[in-house]
Each structure stands twice: as C-alpha cells, then as structure tokens.
C-alpha positions in Angstrom: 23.1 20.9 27.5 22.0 18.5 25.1 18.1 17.1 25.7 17.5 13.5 26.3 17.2 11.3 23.6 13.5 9.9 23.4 13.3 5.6 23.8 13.6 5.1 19.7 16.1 7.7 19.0 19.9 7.7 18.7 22.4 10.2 17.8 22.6 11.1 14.0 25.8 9.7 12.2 24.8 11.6 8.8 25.4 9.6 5.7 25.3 12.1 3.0 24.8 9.6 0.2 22.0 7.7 2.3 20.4 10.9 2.8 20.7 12.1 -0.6 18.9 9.1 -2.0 15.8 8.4 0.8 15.5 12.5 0.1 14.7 11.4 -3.3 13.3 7.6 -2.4 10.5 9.7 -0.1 9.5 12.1 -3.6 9.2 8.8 -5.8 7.0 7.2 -3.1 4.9 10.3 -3.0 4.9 10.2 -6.8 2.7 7.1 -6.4 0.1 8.7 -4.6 -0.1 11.8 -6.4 -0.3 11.9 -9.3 0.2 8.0 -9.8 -2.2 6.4 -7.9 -4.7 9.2 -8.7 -4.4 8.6 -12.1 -4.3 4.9 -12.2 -7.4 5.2 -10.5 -9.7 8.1 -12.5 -8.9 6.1 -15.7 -10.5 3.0 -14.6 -13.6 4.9 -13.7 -16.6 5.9 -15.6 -16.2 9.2 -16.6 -19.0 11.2 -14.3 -16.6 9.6 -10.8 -12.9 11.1 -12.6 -12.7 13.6 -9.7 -14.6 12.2 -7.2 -12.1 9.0 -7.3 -8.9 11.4 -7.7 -10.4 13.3 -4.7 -9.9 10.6 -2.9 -5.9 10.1 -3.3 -5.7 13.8 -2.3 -8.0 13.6 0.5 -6.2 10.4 1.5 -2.8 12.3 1.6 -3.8 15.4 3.2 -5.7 14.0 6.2 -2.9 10.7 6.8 0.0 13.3 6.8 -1.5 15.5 9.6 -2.4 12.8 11.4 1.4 10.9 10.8 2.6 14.1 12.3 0.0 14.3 15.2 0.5 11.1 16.5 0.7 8.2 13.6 4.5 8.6 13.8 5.4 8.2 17.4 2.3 5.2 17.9 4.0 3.8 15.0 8.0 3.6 15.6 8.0 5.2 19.2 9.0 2.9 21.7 10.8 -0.5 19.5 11.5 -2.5 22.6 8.7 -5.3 21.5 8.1 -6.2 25.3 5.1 -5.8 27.0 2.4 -3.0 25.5 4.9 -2.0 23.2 4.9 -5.5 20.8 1.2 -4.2 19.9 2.0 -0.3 19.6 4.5 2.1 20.0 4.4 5.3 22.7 3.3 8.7 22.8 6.6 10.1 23.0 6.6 11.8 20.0 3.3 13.4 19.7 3.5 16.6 17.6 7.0 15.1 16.5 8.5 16.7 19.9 11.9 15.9 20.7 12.2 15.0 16.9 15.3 16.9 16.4 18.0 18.5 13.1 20.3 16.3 15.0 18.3 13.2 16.1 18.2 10.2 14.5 15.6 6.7 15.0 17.3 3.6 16.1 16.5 1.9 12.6 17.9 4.7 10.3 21.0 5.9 12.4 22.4 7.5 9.3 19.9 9.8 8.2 17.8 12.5 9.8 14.9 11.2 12.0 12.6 13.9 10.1 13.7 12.4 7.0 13.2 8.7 7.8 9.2 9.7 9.5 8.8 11.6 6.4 10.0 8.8 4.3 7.6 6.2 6.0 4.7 8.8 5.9 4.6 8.4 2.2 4.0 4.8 2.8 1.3 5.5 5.2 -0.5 7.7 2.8 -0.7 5.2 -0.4 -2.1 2.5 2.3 -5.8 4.0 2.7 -5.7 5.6 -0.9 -5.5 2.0 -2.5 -8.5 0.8 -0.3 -10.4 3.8 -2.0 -10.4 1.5 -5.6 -12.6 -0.9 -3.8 -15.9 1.4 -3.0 -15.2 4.0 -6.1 -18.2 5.1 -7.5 -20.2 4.4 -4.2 -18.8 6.3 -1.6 -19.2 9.8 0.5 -16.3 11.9 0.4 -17.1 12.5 4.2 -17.5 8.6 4.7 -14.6 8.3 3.1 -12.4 11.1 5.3 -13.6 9.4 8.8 -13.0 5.9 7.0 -10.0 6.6 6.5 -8.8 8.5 10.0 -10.1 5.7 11.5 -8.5 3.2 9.7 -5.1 4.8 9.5 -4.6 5.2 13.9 -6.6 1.6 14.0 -5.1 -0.6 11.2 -2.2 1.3 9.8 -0.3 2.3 12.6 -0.5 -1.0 14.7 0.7 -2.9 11.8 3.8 -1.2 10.9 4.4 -1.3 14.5 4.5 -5.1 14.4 6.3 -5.7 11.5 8.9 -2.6 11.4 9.0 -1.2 14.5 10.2 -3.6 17.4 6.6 -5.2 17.2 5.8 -9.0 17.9 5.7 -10.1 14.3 9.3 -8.9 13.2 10.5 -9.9 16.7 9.3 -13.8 15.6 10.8 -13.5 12.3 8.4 -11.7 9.8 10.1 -10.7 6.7 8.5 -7.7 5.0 11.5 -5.4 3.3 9.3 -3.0 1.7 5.2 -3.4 2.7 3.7 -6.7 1.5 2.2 -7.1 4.3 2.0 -3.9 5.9 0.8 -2.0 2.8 -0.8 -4.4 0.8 -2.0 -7.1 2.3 -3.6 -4.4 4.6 -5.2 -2.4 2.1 -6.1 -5.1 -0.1 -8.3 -7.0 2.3 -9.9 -4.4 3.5 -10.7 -3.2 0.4 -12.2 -7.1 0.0 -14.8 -6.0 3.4 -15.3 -2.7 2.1 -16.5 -3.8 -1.6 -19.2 -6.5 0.5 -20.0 -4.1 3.3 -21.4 -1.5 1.0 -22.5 -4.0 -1.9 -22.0 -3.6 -5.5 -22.2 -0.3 -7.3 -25.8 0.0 -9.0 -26.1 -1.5 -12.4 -23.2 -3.9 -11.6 -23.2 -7.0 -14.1 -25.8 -5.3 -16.1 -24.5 -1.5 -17.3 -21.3 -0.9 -18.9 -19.1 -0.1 -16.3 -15.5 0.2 -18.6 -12.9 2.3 -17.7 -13.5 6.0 -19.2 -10.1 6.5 -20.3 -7.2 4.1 -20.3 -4.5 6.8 -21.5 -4.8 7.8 -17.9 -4.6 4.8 -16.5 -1.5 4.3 -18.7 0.4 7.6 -17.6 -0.8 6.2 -13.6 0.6 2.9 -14.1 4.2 4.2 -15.3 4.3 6.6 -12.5 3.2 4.3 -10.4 6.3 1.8 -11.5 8.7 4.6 -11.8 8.4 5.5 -8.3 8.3 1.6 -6.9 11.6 2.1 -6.9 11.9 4.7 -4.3 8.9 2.6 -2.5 11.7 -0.8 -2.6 15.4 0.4 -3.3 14.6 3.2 -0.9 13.9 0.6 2.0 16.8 -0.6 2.2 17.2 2.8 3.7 21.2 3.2 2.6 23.3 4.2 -0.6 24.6 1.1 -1.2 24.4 -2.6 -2.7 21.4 -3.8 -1.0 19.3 -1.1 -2.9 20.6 -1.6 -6.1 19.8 -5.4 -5.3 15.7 -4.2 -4.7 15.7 -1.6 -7.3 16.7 -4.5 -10.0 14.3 -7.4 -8.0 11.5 -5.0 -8.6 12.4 -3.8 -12.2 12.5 -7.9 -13.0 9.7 -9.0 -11.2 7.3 -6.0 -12.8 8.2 -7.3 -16.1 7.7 -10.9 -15.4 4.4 -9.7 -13.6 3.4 -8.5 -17.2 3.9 -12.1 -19.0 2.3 -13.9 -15.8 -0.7 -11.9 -16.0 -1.0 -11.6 -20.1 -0.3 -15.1 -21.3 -3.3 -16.1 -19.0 -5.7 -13.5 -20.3 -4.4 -14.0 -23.9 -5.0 -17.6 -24.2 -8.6 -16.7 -22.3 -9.5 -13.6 -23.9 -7.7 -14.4 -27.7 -6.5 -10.9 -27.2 -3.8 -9.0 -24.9 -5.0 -5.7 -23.3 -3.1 -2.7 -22.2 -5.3 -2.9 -19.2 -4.4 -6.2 -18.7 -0.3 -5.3 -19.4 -0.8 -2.6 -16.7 -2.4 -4.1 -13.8 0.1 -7.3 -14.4 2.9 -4.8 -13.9 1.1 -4.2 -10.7 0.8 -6.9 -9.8 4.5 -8.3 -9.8 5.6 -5.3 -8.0 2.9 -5.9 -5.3 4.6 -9.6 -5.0 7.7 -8.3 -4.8 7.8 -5.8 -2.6 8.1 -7.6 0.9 11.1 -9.8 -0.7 12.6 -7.3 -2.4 15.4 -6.7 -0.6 15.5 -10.5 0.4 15.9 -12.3 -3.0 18.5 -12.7 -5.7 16.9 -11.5 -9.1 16.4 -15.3 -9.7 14.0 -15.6 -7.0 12.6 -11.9 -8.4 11.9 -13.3 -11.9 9.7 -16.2 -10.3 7.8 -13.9 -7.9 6.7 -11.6 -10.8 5.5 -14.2 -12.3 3.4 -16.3 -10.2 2.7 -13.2 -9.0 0.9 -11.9 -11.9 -0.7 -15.4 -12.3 -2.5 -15.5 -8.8 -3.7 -11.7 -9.2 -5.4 -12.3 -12.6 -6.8 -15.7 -10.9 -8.2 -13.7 -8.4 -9.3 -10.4 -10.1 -10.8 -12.3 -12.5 -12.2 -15.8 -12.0 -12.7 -15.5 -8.1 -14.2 -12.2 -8.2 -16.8 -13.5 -11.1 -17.4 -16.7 -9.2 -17.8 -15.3 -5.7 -19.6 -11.9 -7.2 -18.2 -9.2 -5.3 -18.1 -5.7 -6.7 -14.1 -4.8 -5.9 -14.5 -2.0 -8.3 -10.6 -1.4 -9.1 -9.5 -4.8 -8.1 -7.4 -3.9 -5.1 -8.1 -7.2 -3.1 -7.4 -8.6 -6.5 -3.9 -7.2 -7.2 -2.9 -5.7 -3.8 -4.5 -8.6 -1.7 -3.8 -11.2 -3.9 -0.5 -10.4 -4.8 0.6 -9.2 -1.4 0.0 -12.7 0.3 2.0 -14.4 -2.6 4.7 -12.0 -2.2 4.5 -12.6 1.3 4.8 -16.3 1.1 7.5 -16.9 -1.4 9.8 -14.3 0.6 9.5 -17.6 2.9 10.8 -20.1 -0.1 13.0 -17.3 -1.9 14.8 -15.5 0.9 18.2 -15.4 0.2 21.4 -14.8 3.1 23.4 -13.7 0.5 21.4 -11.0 -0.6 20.1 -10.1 3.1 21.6 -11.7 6.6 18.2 -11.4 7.7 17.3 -14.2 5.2 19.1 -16.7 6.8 16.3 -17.5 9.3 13.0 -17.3 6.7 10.4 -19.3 7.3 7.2 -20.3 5.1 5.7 -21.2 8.4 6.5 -17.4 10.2 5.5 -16.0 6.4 2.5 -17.6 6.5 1.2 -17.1 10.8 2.6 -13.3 10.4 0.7 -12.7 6.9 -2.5 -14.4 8.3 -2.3 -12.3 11.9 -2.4 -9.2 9.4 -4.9 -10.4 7.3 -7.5 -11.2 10.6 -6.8 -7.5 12.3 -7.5 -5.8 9.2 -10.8 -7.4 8.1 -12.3 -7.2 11.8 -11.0 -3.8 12.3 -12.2 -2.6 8.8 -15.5 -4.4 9.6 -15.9 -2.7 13.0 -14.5 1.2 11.4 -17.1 0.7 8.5 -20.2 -0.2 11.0 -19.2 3.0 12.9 -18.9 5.0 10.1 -22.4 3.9 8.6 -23.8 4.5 11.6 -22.3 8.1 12.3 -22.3 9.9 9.2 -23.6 7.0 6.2 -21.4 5.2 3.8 -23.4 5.1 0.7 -24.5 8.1 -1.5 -28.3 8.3 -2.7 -29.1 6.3 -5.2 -29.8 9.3 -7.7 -26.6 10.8 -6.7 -24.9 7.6 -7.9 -26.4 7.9 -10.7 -25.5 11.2 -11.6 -21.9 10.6 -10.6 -19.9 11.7 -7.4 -18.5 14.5 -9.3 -21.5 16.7 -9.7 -23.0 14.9 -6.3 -20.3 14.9 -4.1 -17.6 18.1 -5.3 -20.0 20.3 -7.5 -17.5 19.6 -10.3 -17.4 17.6 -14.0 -15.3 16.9 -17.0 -16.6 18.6 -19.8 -16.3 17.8 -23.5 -13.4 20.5 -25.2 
C-alpha cells in the first residue's frame, strides 16, 4: 500500500534533464558558501581574523543544514495552502524529513525528487546567515555567532521563504522574487546593518589600518562566488529548459554591467579603478538581479546591473562614511543595498514574455513585500541579538580582539612560509 502523501507533496513525474541540472544547480550554490563565500570573506580581513571569518562560513553551513533537515525544511515549504496559520509558516509535517520519500515529490518541483528540491533550497538557506557574518567579522564569538545564527535561521530564515516561496502571504499578493532578493539578501543584508550597530564598530575603526590582508583571495572568492550564481539563478527556474537559460544569461549581463556601475563611480572619485572595487561591483549586479532574474529580458538585466552597482557603491561608501557604521564587509552595503534595488525594478522590468508570472508585477506589491521583509528582519535580528548578549555575550575581550579571533577564538594562525 502506498503511504499518504503529506499536504505539500505530489507524486514524482521524474524529469531526467531537470534533475540532472538542479543536481548540479544545488553543488554551484554550495560552491558559494564554501569555498566562495569563505574566501571572499578571509581576504577582506586583516590577517590575524583569516580563519576566524572562514570559520564562520563552515560553522554557518554545518549548523543550518542539520537544522534544515530537523525542522527548517518542513516549517519552511510544509503546508503551501497560504490560509490561516499557514500564510506566516509552514507545518511540522516533515520533521526529520519523514514521509520525504525516493518517490515523493513537493508541489512546486513536481519533476524532480522532493530530496533533491529540499536539498537544493538548503543551499540557499546556508549562504543566508553566512553573509550576515561579513557585518560583525573581527568582533564576534564563534559561540555568539553559532546561537546567532540557530536562532536567526528558525526565526528569520524560515518564515520568510515561507512567505515569499512557499504558499505564504507575500507571494499569494503578488511578490516577485525568482531567485532570493528578498529572501536572501535583503534578509541578510539588513540584518547585517543591526548587527554592525548592535555590537559597535571594531576597535581602532577610522583610526588603524583595517585593509584587506590579501585580495588574491578575495579574487579566487569572488569568481567562485559568480561562477556558482548561476546554479543560485538559472537553477531556480527549477527545469532544463528556456526559462533557465533566460536567468543564467540575465545574471551573466547584469554582473558585468554591475562592474561598470560600480567602477566608473569609484574611478572618477578615487582617479583610480580597484580590483576590490571590480569585485564587489560584480556582486553587486548579481545581488540586483537575482529576484528578477527569471522575470526580465536581458534588456531589463543590462539596466539592473547597472544601477545596481551604482546604489551599492552609494551605499557602501558614502552612506556608510556619512552615517558611521562599522559594516565591516559591506553586506548591508552590497547585499542590502542591492537586494532592495533588485527588488524594486523586478516591479518596472518584469517581463510576461520572459515569465507569465510577470504579467501582474507591481512597483507598489515590490515595494510593501520588500519593506514587510525588511521590518521582520531588523526587529527579529534586534530581539535574537539582545538574547544572545544576554545568554552567552556577543563581543570578544578587548585583548582578544586585538590579538585576533584566530589565536583567541580557534587556537589557530597563518604563519609566514
């Protein structure tokens, strides 16, 4: 006898060439994490926080992918009705991934496995926290940083992908995010804003040198990093076909265009282009890009890199100097930032063509659905932080900080060969 089908599942109908490529969609996306991400990361840093900051990209995806499979998963997609209880979260159907099946399937990915598509969207859930961790690096305790990020995951995390993916109240009313602008990086990036001014600014900030250590690493991040965006936005469209070729060109475009938007600014400021600069602009248009990605024509693409990579230098740069916030690695700056252009011109850009979906975008439902996202995660972050500093402390000493998180925090340091 065949069991029940749970409330979000269906029977599979295997695609083999859907399969195939979200098999390889969900490695790229965990190719951001690690080593991308990592990497990006530990270059940015002063040398004495290298591992302490790529600790925290493993830590990140160790913890978030037992907890996905514990319950993140089923509170996440279970239940996509979007009536009652279930437009804020999904159900507990799932716990422990029972009655996820070989031949089971969830209502939004009938063609491949359910244990691929929960695998594929635990990748997403795992870069989410380990981009906040840019904001405190250099400052934090690697056990602040573990309950932080628990927390926020089942608090933040899971609700919103529930509302925007998963039968939840914003995609119900017409919230366009193909790939996680909102979700992802509009998330992380403002909570990584209350995180930098909940635990203040690293010591010696605005005085000491606080330049990147190594920017070869930072190089080698970045590329992975755009290398596996591809699996993060053609893999969304969650089939073999032409909608993610459509997103896989949208983001190649709009990283490039992210490049110019961000350089020509920091040329004519600076007299000089940097490869810093180069790298987070490429960022920065694939941050705008993502929630239209699969909703534009390349067109649209080619503008949202660009103003894209325009609003995140704005902010990363002249904000944060005229506001004086210590966001160490810029993630409200470029994730934030980005993320709620990207989010808004999905609303101007959306094409029906290119999506059937588009056909009913709205600036207005871009802009209430981005903003709803934008208040849960500061007050939540706010309230997960409080608890945390309470509970087990935030900050390290101050002489640990100044000896670096490496020796303080993991008993480890790069040595000179």
């Amino acid at each position: 006898m065949t069991p029940e089908l749970l409330p979000h599942q269906v029977a599979l109908q295997l695609d083999p060439a859907a399969t195939a490529w979200l098999l390889t969609a969900t490695a790229l996306v965990l190719l951001m994490t690690l080593p991308g991400l990592a990497l990006f990361y530990a270059g940015m840093v002063r040398k004495k926080n290298v591992i302490g900051t790529a600790a925290h990209a493993v830590g990140a995806a160790a913890l978030v992918m037992v907890l996905w499979f514990t319950c993140g998963y089923s509170l996440a997609f279970g239940k996509p009705t979007g009536e009652g209880l279930n437009a804020l979260i999904g159900g507990l159907d799932a716990v422990l991934l029972n009655g996820v099946r070989p031949d089971t399937a969830h209502a939004l990915a009938k063609d491949v496995p359910e244990f691929l598509f929960l695998a594929y969207q635990m990748t997403f859930a795992v870069i989410t926290p380990a981009l906040i961790a840019g904001a405190f690096a250099e400052r934090i305790r690697f056990s602040a940083f573990l309950v932080f990020t628990a927390l926020w995951h089942l608090v933040v995390y899971v609700p919103v992908a529930h509302w925007v993916w998963a039968g939840g109240f914003l995609g119900a009313n017409g919230v366009l995010d193909f790939a996680g602008g909102a979700v992802v990086h509009v998330n992380s990036g403002v909570a990584g804003l209350v995180c930098a001014l909940f635990l203040g600014p690293r010591r010696g900030w605005g005085r000491d040198n606080l330049a990147p250590h190594n920017l070869a690493l930072t190089m080698i991040g970045a590329s992975l990093l755009w290398v596996g965006w591809i699996g993060f936005n053609a893999g969304s469209a969650l089939a073999a076909d032409g909608l993610a070729a459509t997103a896989l060109v949208n983001t190649l475009v709009a990283s490039a265009t992210g490049v110019f938007g961000w350089t020509i600014i920091e040329w004519g400021e600076r007299r000089r282009p940097t490869l810093l600069g180069m790298l987070t602009g490429a960022v920065a248009g694939l941050v705008a890009v993502t929630p239209a990605a699969g909703f534009v024509d390349p067109k649209g693409a080619f503008v949202i890199g660009l103003i894209g990579g325009a609003v995140c230098y704005a902010t990363a740069v002249w904000l944060k100097r005229a506001l004086k916030y210590d966001d160490s690695l810029d993630v409200f700056g470029v994730h934030g930032a980005g993320g709620l252009a990207g989010a808004l011109l999905t609303g101007v850009f959306a094409d029906a063509a290119i999506n059937p979906l588009g056909k009913d975008a709205s600036l207005w439902a871009q802009t209430w659905g981005t903003l709803a996202v934008v208040a849960w995660s500061a007050l939540a972050t706010w309230a997960i932080l409080w608890v945390v500093n309470l509970t087990v402390g935030l900050r390290v000493a101050k002489d640990e900080e100044i000896e670096g998180l490496d020796l303080a925090q993991h008993g480890e340091a790069l040595h000179d060969s």
